[in-house]
BAVEX-378290 format. One line per 5 residues: number of its first residue (from 1); their letters; for each residue z, y, x of C-alpha. Coordinates in pm, 1 decimal. Each point is the difference from the previous one (the first is absolute). Layout:
NUM) a) Z:Y:X; ...
END
This chain:
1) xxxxx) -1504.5:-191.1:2368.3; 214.4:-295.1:79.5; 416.7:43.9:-75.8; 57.1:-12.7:402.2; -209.6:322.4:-24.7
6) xxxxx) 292.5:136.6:-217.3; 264.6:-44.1:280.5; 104.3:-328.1:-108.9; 186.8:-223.9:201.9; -229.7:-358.0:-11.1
11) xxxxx) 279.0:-179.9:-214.0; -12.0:221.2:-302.7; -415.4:5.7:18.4; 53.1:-376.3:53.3; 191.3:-27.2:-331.2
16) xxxxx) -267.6:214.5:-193.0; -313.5:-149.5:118.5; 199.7:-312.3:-145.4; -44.1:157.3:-361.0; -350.8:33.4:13.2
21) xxxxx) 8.4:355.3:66.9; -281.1:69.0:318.2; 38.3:438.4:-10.5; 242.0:224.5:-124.0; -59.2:227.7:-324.8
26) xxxxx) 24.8:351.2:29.0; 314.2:48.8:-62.9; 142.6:-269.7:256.2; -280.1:210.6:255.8; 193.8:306.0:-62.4
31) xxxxx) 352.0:-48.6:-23.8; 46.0:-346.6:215.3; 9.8:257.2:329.8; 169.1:298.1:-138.7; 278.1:-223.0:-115.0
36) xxxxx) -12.7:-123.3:319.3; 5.9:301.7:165.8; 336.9:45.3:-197.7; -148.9:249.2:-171.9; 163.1:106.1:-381.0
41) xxxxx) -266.9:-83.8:-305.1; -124.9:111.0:-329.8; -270.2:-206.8:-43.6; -186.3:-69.5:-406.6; -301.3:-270.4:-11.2
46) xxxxx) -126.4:-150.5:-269.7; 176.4:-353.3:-147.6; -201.2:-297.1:175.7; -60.5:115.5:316.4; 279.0:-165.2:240.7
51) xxxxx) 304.1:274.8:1.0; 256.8:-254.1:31.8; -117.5:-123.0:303.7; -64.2:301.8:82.8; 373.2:133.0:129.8
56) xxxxx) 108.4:-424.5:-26.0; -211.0:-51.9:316.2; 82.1:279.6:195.4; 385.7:19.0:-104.0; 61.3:-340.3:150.5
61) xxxxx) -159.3:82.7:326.1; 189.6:306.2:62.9; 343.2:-206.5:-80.7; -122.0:-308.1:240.4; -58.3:293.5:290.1
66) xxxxx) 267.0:202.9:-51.7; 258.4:-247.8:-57.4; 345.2:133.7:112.1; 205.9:-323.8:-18.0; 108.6:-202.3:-327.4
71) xxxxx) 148.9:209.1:-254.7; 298.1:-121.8:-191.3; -43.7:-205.5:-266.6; -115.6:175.9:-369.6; -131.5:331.5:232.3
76) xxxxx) -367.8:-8.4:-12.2; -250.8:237.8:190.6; -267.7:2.9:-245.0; 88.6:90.5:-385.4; -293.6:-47.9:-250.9
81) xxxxx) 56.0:173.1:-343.5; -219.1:-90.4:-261.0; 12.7:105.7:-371.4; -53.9:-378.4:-174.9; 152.7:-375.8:66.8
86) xxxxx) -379.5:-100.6:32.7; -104.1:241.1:261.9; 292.1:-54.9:228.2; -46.3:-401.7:4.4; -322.0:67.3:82.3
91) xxxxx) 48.1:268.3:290.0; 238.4:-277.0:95.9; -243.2:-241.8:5.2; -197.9:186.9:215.6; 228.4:71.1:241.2
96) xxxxx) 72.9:-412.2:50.2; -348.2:-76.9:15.9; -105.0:308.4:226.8; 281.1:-74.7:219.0; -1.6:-375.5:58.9
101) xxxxx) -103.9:11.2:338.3; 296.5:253.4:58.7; 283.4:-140.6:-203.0; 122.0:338.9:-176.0; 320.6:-99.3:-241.4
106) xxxxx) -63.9:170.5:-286.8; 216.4:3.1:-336.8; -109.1:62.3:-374.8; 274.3:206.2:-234.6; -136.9:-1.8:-359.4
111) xxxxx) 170.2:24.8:-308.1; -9.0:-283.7:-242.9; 105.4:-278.0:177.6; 332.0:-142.1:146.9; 128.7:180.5:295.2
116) xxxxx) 121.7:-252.6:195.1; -324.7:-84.8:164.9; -18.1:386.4:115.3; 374.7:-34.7:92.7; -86.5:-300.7:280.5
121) xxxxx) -300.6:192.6:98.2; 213.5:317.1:104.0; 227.5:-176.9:156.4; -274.4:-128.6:270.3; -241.5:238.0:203.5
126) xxxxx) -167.3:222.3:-201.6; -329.9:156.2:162.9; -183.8:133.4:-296.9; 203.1:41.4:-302.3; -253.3:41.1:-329.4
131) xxxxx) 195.5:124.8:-314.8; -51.3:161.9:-337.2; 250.3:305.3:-32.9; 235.0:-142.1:-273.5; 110.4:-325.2:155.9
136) xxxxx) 12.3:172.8:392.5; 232.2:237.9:-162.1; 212.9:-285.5:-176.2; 17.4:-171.8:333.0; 156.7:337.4:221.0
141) xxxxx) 241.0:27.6:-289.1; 92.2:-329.7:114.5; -7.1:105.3:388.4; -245.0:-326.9:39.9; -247.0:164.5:210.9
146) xxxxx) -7.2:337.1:170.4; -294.1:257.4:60.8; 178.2:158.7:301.3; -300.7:-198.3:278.4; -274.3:75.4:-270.6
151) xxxxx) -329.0:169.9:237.4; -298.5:-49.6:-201.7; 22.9:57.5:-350.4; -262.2:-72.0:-237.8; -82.4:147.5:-347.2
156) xxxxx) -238.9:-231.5:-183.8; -178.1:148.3:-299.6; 163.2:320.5:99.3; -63.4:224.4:-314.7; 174.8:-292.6:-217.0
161) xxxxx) 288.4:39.3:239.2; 60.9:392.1:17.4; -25.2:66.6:-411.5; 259.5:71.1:-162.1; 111.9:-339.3:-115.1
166) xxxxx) 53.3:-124.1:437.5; 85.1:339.8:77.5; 354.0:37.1:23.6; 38.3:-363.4:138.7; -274.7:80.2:285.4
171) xxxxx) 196.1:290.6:78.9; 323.9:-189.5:9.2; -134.6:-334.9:244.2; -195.4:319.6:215.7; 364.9:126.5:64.7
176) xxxxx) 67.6:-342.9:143.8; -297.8:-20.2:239.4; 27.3:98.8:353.8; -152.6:395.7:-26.0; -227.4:-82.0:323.1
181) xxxxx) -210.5:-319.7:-148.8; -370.5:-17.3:-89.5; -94.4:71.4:-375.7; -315.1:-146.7:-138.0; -125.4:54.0:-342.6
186) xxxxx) -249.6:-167.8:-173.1; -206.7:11.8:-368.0; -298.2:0.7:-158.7; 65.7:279.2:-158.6; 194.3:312.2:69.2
191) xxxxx) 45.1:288.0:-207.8; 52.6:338.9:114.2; 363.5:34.8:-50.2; -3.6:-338.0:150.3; -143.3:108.2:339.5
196) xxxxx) 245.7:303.3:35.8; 320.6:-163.4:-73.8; -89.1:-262.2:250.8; -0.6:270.1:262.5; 410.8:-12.1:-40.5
201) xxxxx) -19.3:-354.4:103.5; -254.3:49.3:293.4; -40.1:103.8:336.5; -310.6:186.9:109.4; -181.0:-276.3:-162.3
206) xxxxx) -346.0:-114.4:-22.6; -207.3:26.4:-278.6; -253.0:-257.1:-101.9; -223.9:3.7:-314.4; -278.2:-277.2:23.9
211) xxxxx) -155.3:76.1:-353.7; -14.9:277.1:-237.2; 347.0:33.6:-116.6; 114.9:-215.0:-288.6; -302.0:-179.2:-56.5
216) xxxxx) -87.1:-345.7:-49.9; -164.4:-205.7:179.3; -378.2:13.1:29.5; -58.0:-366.5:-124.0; 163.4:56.7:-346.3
221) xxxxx) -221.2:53.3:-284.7; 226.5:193.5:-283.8; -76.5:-40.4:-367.4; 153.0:157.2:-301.9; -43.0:-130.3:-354.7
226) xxxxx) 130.1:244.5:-284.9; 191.1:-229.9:-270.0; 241.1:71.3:-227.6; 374.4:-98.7:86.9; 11.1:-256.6:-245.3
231) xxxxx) -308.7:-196.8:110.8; 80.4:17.6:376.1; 122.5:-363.1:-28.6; -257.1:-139.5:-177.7; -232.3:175.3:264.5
236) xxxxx) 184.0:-123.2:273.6; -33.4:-374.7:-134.8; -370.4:52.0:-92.8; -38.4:114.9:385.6; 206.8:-257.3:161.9
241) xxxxx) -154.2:-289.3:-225.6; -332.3:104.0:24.9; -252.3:-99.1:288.5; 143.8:-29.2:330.4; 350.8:-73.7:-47.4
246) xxxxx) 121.2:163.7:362.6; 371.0:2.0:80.2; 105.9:399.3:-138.6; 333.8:162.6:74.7; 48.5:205.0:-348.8
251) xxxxx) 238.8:319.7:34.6; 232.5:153.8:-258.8; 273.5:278.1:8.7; 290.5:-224.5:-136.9; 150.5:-269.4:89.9
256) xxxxx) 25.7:-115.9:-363.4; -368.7:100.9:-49.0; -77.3:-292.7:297.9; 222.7:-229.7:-189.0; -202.4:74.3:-349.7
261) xxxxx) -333.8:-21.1:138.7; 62.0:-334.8:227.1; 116.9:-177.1:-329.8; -301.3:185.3:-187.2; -262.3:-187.0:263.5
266) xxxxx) 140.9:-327.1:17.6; -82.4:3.9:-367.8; -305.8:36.8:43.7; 32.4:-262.7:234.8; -23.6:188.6:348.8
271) xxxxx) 208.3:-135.7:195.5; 256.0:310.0:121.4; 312.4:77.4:155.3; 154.9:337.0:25.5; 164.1:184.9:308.0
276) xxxxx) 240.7:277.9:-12.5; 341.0:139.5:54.6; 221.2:-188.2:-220.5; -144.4:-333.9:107.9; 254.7:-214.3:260.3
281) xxxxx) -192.8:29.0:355.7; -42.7:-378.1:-38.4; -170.2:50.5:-293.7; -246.4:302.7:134.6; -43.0:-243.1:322.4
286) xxxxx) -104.8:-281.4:-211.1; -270.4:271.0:-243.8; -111.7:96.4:330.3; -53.3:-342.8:188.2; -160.0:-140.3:-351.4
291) xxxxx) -229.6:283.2:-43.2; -99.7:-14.0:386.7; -45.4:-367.0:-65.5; -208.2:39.6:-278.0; 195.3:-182.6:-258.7
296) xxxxx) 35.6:261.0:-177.1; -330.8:238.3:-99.3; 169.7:320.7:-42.1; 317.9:212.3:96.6; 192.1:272.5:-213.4
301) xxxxx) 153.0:209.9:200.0; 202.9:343.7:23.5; -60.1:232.9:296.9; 179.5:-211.7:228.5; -301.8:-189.2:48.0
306) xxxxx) -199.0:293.0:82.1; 144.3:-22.6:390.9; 55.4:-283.6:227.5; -210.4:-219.1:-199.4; -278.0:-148.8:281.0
311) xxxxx) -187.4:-240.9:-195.6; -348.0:29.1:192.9; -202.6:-181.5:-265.6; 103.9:220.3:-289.3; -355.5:60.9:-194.2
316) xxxxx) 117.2:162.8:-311.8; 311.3:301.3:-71.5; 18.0:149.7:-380.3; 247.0:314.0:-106.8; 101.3:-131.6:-320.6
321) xxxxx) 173.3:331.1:-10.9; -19.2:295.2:235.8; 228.4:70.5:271.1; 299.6:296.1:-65.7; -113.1:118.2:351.6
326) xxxxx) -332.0:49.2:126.0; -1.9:-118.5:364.6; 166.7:-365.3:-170.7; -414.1:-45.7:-77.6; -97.1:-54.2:321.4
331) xxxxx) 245.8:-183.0:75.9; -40.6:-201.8:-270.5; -347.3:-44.5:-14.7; 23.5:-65.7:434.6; 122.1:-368.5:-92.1
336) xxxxx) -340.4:-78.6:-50.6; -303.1:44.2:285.3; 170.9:-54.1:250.3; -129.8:-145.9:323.1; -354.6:149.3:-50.6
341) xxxxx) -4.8:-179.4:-296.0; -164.9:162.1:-332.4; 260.9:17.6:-245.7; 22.9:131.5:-386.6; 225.3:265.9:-151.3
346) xxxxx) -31.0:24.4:-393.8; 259.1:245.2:-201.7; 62.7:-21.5:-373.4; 29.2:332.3:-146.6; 123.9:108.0:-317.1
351) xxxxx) 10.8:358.8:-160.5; 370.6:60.9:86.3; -85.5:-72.2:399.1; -319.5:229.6:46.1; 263.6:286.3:169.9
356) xxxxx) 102.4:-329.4:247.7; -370.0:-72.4:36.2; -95.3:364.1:88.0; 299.0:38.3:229.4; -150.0:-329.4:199.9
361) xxxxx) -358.8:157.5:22.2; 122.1:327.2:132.1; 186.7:-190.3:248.7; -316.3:-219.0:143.2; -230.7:287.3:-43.9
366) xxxxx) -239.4:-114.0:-238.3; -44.8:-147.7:-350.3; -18.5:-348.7:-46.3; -265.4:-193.1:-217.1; 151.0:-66.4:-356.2
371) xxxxx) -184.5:-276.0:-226.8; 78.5:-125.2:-316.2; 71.6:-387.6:-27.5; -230.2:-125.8:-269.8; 231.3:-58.8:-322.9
376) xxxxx) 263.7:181.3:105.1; -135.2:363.3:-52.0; 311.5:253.4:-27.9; 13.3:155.4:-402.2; -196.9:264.7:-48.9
381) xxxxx) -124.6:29.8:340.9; -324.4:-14.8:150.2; -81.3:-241.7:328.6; 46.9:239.2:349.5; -249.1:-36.5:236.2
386) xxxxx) 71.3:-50.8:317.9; -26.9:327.4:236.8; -333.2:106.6:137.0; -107.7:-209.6:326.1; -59.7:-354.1:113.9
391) xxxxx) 61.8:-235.0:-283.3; 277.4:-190.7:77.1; -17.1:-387.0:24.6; 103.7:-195.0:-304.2; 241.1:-282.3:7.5
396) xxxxx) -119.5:-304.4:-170.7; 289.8:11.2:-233.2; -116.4:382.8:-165.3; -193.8:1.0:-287.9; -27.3:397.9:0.5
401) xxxxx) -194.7:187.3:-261.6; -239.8:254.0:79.6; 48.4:331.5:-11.7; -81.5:192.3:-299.0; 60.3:362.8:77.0
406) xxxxx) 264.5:237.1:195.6; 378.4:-87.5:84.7; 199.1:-87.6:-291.0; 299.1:228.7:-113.8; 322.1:-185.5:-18.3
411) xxxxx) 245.1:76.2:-196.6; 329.3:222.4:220.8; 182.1:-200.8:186.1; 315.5:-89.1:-137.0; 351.7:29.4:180.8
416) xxxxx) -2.7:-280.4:267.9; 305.9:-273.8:-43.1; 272.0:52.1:244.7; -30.7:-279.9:229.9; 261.7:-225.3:11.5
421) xxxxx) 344.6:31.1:198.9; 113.9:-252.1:206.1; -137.8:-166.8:309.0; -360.2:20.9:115.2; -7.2:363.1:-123.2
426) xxxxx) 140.3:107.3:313.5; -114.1:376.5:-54.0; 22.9:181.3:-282.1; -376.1:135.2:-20.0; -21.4:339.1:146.7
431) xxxxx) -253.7:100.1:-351.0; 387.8:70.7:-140.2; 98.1:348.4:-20.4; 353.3:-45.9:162.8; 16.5:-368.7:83.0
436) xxxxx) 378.9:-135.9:56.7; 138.8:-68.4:390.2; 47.4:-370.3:36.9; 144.3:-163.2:298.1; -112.2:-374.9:75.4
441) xxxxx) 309.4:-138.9:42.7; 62.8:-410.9:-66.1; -220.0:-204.0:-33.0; -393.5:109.4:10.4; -197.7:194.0:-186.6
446) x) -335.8:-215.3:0.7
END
């Protein structure tokens, strides 16, 4: 099905077919006409399959043919909140190169960077206005643009947005948003408490679900090699130096974890940068561009990378340490297969994360195969076979050793580390009994 099919004006089709792209996914099948329709929308697909040209394409149509006159300047129609600096350069990317044929004047309010950039862009046009909650909210405390001629607003990775940590600051740029708009949300994953608060932000809305919910994508073969904590580096460096030396984004829980392990690698002589909250946004821009570059092998990151990151030749993803959250797996482990491409998922997992590990399983619905790395055999535990079933493909790099008898019993898990304040922990994890109420205020989270 061609994107005319869709209800596509010819200039918007034009700019796609101009990426390469012949047919829409099934997500852009789905919600390109609803949204067009000006229909309200909950929709979760998995990471990889097009979702940000899914509501960019049909957002800019319905402000080209419903345009009402120029608005005044620093007013825009469109608002695009996304949880991470990343994510919204790229949704603003998207809506440049999408639109070129229609000329949409879009603006880009991030944290991190001067705002005097943002503060000439307001005080133009503004058609689509893509921001990240903190620095939106720094800029109406300023009176530098106004939501009052906001109709389409757009929640991108939606269950990010409506924790607790975005919360209170959704709730307070909602109460500046025209009450008769249209409310898009979008994820890859959505949990239940998820999906019913968004019903106070939507209006008879419709639902889509293009794959199992929370799952990852179909194309990513998931690996998990028991170690103990203190030989996770040493089996990180064994994996990364060993056969195949594919670029690998490499996730920890801190931000001073990413710093540790980067230094830890170049060591070994891997070359490394690291990516995460307390890094200047020229700094993250410059990890990013070198590691999309390939000038660097490998990136440490926090879960900031875990959205917005479309690198569409990323073979290789590793957990150095479990996620606090479940559903921050897949959307981890989505930065790789992407674009139909095969991609790898390997965890590390020590004793003290098996409760993390078990949480994750539950969540997908099914165990996933465990094999120990030759050499670095957890003490006093026996290799775990992977689950019964297809075997599952080795990568060049493993050097597994076979099974020897049933699962092996950890030790209990110890008490997890709190993760660390500060930004690009924009939630406190909903695993704590009575997490505290933060508002994003100045600045960003991510």
């Amino acid at each position: 099905m061609p994107f005319v099919a869709l209800g596509l004006v010819a200039d918007l089709a034009r700019a796609v077919a101009a990426q390469g792209y012949a047919a829409p996914t099934p997500i852009q099948s789905q919600a390109i006409p609803l949204i067009l329709a000006g229909r309200d929308l909950l929709a979760a697909a998995q990471t990889g399959t097009g979702k940000t040209a899914a509501f960019t394409l049909p957002l800019l149509q319905r402000l080209q043919l419903h345009r009402n006159g120029p608005l005044p300047a620093g007013r825009p129609r469109a608002l695009v909140l996304t949880p991470t600096r990343e994510l919204a350069a790229q949704i603003a990317d998207s809506v440049r190169v999408h639109g070129r044929h229609v000329a949409p004047r879009a603006a880009l309010l991030v944290g991190g960077v001067s705002m005097g950039p943002q503060f000439d862009a307001l005080r133009r046009r503004v058609d689509v206005l893509v921001a990240t909650p903190g620095r939106l909210l720094d800029h109406l405390s300023q009176k530098t643009v106004s939501l009052a001629g906001v109709e389409i607003l757009v929640l991108d990775e939606a269950d990010r947005m409506l924790d607790l940590g975005f919360l209170p600051a959704i709730r307070r740029l909602l109460a500046l948003v025209p009450e008769r708009r249209q409310t898009l949300l979008f994820s890859a994953t959505f949990a239940e408490p998820i999906r019913q608060l968004a019903g106070d932000f939507l209006r008879d809305p419709a639902v889509i679900d293009i794959a199992p919910r929370n799952a990852p994508a179909d194309r990513v073969e998931q690996q998990v090699h028991p170690v103990d904590a203190e030989q996770k580096t040493a089996l990180l460096s064994h994996l990364l130096s060993a056969g195949e030396r594919d670029a690998t984004l490499v996730f920890t829980r801190t931000k001073h974890g990413a710093d540790r392990l980067s230094r830890q690698l170049e060591r070994d002589g891997i070359r490394t940068a690291a990516l995460h909250g307390n890094k200047s946004q020229s700094a993250r821009t410059r990890a990013l561009d070198d590691f999309k570059q390939g000038r660097i092998q490998v990136l440490v990151a926090t879960d900031i990378a875990a959205r917005g990151l479309d690198i569409v030749q990323l073979p290789r993803v590793v957990n150095y340490e479990l996620p606090h959250v479940p559903e921050d797996y897949v959307h981890r482990i989505g930065r790789t297969g992407r674009a139909g491409r095969a991609g790898l998922a390997i965890s590390l997992v020590s004793a003290d994360e098996v409760a993390r590990l078990r949480d994750i399983q539950r969540l997908l619905g099914r165990q996933l195969p465990s094999s120990v790395v030759e050499g670095f055999a957890p003490n006093g535990a026996r290799p775990v076979p992977a689950p019964g079933g297809p075997t599952a493909r080795r990568h060049p790099t493993h050097r597994v050793v076979p099974p020897t008898g049933e699962r092996s019993i950890l030790s209990p898990p110890r008490q997890p580390a709190r993760p660390e304040a500060g930004a690009g922990n924009a939630s406190r994890r909903r695993h704590h009994p009575n997490p505290p109420r933060r508002v994003a205020t100045t600045g960003d989270r991510a």
